[in-house]
VEXTI-101799 format. One record per residue (C-alpha): x, y, z; residue in one letter. Coordinates in steps of 0.05 Angstrom, whole numbers, plus 5000, padded with zeros to 4 digits. Example, Ala and Ser with C-alpha at 12.3 -4.5 7.8 and 13.67 -1.06 7.14 Angstrom:
# VEXTI-101799
524649105156a;527349795143s;
//
This chain:
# VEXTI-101799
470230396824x;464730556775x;460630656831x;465230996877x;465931586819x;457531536818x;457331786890x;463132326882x;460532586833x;452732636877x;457632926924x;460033426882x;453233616850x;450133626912x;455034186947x;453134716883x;448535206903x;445235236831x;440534716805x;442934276766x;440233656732x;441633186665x;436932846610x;438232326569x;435932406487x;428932226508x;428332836548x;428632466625x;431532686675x;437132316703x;440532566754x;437333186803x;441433556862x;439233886918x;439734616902x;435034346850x;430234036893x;430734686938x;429235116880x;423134716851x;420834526915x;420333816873x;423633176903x;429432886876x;425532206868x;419332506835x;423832856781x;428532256768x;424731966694x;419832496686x;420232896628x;423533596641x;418134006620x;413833606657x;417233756724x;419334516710x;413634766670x;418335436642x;416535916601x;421235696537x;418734946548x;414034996500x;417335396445x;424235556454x;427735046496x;435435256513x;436534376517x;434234226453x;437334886420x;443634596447x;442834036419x;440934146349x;446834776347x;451634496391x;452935046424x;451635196497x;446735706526x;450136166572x;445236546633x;438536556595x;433636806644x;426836526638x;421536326699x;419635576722x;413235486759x;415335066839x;410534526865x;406935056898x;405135356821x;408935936837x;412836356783x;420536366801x;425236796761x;432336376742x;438936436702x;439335756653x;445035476626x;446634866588x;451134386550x;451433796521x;453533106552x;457532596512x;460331856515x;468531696511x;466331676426x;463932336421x;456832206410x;452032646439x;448232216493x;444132826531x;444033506565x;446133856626x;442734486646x;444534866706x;439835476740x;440535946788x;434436296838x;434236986817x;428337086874x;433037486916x;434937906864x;428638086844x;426438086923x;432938666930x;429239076865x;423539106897x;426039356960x;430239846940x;424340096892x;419640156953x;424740546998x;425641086936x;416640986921x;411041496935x;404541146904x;407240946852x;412041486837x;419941246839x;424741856861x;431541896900x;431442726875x;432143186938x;427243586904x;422342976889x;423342796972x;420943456989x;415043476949x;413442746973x;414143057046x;408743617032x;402843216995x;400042937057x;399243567087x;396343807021x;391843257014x;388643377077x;386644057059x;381944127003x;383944836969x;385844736896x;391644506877x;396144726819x;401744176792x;405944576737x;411844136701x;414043956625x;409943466592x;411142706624x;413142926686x;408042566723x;402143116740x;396742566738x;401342106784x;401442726836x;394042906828x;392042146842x;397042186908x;394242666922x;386342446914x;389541766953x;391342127017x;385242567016x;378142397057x;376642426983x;380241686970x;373841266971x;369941696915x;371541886847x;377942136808x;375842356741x;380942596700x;379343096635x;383943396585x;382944076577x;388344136511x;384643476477x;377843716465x;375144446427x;372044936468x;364844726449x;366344026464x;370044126527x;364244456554x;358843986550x;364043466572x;366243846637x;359244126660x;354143636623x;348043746581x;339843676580x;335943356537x;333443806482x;339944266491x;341744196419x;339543726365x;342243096380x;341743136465x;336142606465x;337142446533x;340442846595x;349142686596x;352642826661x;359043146663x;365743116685x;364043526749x;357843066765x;361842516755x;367342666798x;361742956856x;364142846927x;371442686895x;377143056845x;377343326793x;383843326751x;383543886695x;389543706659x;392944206610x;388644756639x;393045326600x;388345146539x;382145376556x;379045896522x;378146526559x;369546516554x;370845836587x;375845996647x;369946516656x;363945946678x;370045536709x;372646116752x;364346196772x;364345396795x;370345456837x;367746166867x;361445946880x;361345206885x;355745106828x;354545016757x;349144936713x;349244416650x;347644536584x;340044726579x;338944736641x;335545266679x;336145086753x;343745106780x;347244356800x;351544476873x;357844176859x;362443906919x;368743766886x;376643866893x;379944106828x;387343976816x;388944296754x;396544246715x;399544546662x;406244446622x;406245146611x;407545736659x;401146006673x;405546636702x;407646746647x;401046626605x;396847156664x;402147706638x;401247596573x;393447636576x;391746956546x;389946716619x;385047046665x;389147256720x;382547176774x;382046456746x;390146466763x;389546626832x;383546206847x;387145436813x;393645796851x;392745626925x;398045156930x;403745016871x;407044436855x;412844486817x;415343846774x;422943886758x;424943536692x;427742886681x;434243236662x;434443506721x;434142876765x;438942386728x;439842066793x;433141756780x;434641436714x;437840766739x;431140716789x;426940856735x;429540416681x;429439766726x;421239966748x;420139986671x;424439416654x;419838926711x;413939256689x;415039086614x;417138386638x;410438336668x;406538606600x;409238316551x;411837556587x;418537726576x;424237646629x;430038126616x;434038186679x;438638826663x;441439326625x;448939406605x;452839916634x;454440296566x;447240236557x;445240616622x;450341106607x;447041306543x;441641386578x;444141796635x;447142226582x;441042386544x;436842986556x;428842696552x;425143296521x;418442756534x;420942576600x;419042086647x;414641786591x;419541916538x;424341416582x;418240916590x;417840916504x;424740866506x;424940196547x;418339936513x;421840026441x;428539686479x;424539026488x;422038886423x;429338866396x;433938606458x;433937886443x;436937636502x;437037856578x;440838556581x;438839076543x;444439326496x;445639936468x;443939646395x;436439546428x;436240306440x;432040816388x;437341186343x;435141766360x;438241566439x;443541196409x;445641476335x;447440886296x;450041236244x;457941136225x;458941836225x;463742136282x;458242376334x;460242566406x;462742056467x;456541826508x;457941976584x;459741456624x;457141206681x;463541466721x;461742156690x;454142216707x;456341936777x;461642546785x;456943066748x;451342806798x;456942866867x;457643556848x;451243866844x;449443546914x;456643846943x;455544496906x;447844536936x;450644417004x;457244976996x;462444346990x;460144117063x;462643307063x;457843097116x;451943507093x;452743287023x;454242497047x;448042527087x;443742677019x;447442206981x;445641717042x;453341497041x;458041587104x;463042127090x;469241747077x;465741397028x;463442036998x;471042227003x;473541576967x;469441726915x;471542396898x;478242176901x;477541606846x;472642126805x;477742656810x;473443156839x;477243616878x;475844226928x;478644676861x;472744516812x;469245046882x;467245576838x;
//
């Protein structure tokens, strides 16, 4: 009988499609199904006595094992993600959970711990992040598509490029796409910004400097437009150059030389400059604290970078890129974020942006202690904290609804137009607004 029970109960382990396996109080492993075997790529037979650690090698062996947590507390671990290494040494993401295992007197007399594969998952993320991925800029925005539709042609040309859009809206990402399609991709992108340095400064570091120049130029010091010779040139923040320096920069882009500090012979420079700004240069020309011949010769073709406020839709895509590349950093494995969470982040307005979002998810995993981020993990200044009354975060129902509406208002309240952008088919699109309660009235 014993043994009949022995093999139903293989029979039973055997069907789960999570790993499971069982130690005794010395840490061996007695008992090892399939899914386990399939997961580990580790026989059955080699696992059965080893040590645990010695057969899963997982990131919390070492330090924080969920088994022997359970055992000192008691208390079972429910879906702790962590990653195992396979036979192969490969790292493999999986959701742990354990309890303890005791005789007919109560006494502890080992562990069960069951895991599930969270490849596929992670294999899905990645998908879905390269469908909505332009090197290395994440967008499902109609207005990010277009753009992402134009830069090849842009690339191919080599007129100068202007990228104008709030701080951390990605300008650098765009200028290195950019750079990436271009004939340009093999040589150099040097980067310089124009708003970091004072005008003295910036000069010697944008056009270089002979020995002798000034007192302490022992020795000749190429500059950002030698370095970036044959390549690009990405003048960040160009607003904030001083007017008797936009003069010798409008001279290198009219007449495709430059001379360096203290020199007296003139350097031919063959070199694509993107500039940006985060202000608008427009604006700045009319004002008279930009030249407006410098204007029109960095204005060739415009890029313009909507806010993050002003693609919400791109918050969920953006948070889960963050959230694997902070997993990656700092050898964490969080797998999600909550719904209420998200929402308070979908509800928030990002005056920093893209990078403000990327702070916001860094400063998330230092205090979410287990696998989703909550919204106790978020700053206070996302999340107030405070017990004070403050004002209902949206929901996730509400930025979805907000979100249907632009796209139906953009496309005159046109169901099949407005399902195609939303990449839905149009009785979906229709379901939806019915269990939003967005209706043909809220036409204005």
């Amino acid at each position: 009988m014993a043994e009949d029970r022995i093999n139903s109960t293989e029979i039973i382990l055997n069907s789960i499609a999570d790993g499971v396996f069982t130690v005794d109080r010395d840490w061996r492993i007695t008992s090892f199904n399939r899914a386990a075997e399939e997961i580990t790529g580790i026989l059955k037979d080699e696992a059965i006595g080893s040590r645990c650690c010695d057969v899963f090698h997982a990131s919390i062996c070492e330090t924080s094992c969920a088994l022997r947590e359970t055992f000192e507390s008691g208390r079972p671990v429910i879906n702790r993600a962590v990653y195992v290494v396979d036979a192969d040494g490969n790292r493999i993401p999986i959701s742990i959970s354990t309890a303890v295992l005791k005789d007919d007197g109560g006494n502890i007399v080992g562990g069960v711990e069951t895991f599930r594969d969270l490849s596929t998952i992670e294999e899905l993320r990645r998908k879905l992040q390269k469908q909505y991925s332009f090197y290395d800029i994440i967008s499902k925005n109609n207005e990010m598509l277009q753009i992402f539709d134009i830069l090849p042609g842009i690339a191919e040309s080599d007129s100068t490029v202007l990228i104008e859009g709030e701080t951390g809206t990605g300008k650098e990402l765009i200028a290195r796409a950019i750079h990436s399609l271009s004939h340009r991709q093999e040589k150099p992108f040097v980067a310089v910004n124009c708003g970091a340095l004072p005008d003295t400064l910036l000069e010697s570091e944008l056009f270089g400097y002979k020995a002798g120049a000034f007192t302490d130029a022992r020795r000749d010091k190429p500059g950002r437009f030698a370095l970036a010779d044959t390549g690009t040139l990405f003048l960040d923040e160009i607003a904030d150059i001083s007017p008797a320096l936009q003069v010798r920069l409008l001279r290198v882009i009219q007449e495709r030389t430059y001379e360096p500090l203290g020199a007296t012979e003139p350097v031919q420079s063959d070199v694509r400059i993107i500039a940006a700004s985060n202000r608008d240069l427009d604006e700045l020309v009319k004002s008279g604290q930009f030249r407006e011949d410098l204007y029109y010769r960095v204005n060739v073709i415009r890029i313009n970078l909507p806010p993050l406020r002003d693609r919400k839709e791109d918050i969920p895509l953006l948070v889960d890129h963050f959230i694997r590349r902070f997993n990656n950093l700092k050898k964490k494995l969080i797998t999600d974020i909550s719904p209420d969470a998200l929402a308070v982040l979908a509800s928030y307005n990002y005056p920093g942006n893209i990078r403000e979002l990327e702070n916001i998810i860094e400063h998330a995993f230092v205090l979410c202690r287990g696998t989703t981020i909550n919204t106790d993990a978020l700053p206070e200044s996302v999340c107030p904290k405070s017990s004070s009354p403050v004002a209902r975060p949206m929901s996730m129902d509400d930025v979805e609804a907000n979100y249907i509406k632009e796209v139906l208002a953009r496309h005159d309240w046109n169901r099949r137009e407005s399902a195609e952008e939303l990449e839905m088919h149009k009785t979906t699109l229709w379901r939806k607004m019915k269990r939003l309660g967005i209706q043909q009235l809220d036409k204005q």
